[in-house]
C-alpha positions in Angstrom: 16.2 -36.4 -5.2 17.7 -33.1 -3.5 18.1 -33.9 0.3 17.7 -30.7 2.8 19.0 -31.4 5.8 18.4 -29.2 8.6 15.7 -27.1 6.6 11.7 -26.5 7.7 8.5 -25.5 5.5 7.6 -22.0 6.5 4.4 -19.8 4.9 4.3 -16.2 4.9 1.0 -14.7 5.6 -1.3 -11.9 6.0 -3.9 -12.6 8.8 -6.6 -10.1 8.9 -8.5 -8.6 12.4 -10.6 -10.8 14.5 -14.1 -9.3 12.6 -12.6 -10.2 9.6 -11.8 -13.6 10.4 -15.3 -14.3 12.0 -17.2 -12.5 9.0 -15.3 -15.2 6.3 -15.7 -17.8 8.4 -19.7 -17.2 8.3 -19.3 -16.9 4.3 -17.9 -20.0 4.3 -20.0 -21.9 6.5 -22.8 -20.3 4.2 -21.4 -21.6 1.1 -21.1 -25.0 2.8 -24.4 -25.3 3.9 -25.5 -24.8 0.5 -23.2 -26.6 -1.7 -22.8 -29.2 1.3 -18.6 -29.0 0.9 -16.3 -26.4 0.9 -12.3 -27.7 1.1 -11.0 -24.9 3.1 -14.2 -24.5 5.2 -12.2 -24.9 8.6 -9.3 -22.9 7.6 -9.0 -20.0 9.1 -8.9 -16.7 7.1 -5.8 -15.5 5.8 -3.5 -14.9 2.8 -0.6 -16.6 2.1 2.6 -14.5 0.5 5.3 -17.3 0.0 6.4 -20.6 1.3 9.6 -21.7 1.4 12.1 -24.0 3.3 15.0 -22.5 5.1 17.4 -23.8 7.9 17.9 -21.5 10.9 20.0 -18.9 9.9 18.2 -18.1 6.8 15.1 -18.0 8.5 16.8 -15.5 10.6 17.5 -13.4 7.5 14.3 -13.3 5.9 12.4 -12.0 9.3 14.7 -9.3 9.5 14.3 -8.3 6.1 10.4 -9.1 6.4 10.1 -7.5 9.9 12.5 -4.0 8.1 9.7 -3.6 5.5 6.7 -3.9 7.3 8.4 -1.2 9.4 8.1 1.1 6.7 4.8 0.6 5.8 1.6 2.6 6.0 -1.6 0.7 7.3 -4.4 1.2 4.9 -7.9 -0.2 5.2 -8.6 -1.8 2.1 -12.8 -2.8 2.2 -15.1 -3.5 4.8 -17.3 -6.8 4.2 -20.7 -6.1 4.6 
């Protein structure tokens, strides 16, 4: 067993607008109501990158590093749900 002291579970993720959120959660609720289960039904919309564990300090790293790209990034809308 490898012991990690002083580390926490962290997710990266990509959380899309309010609309979007609302629009998947009606999908879902759909889907629900038809199939009468859906695992994820009450979990909010939203795409996860990477978990990992980390202690402080490297949690400190990474957000700089994440928080340098997204800096440099271009928004772009992707597709509408309609």
């Amino acid at each position: 067993m490898k012991l990690q002291l002083g580390r926490d579970r962290y997710s990266i993720v990509i959380y899309p607008h309010s609309e979007a959120i609302n629009d998947v959660k009606v999908l879902k609720d759909k889907l629900w109501s038809k199939i009468g289960w859906y695992n994820s039904k009450n979990s909010e919309a939203h795409i996860t990158i990477n978990e990992f564990s980390a202690d402080q300090y490297e949690l400190d790293f990474y957000s700089r590093k994440l928080e340098k790209f997204c800096h440099f990034q271009k928004q772009q809308k992707l597709f509408s749900i309609s």
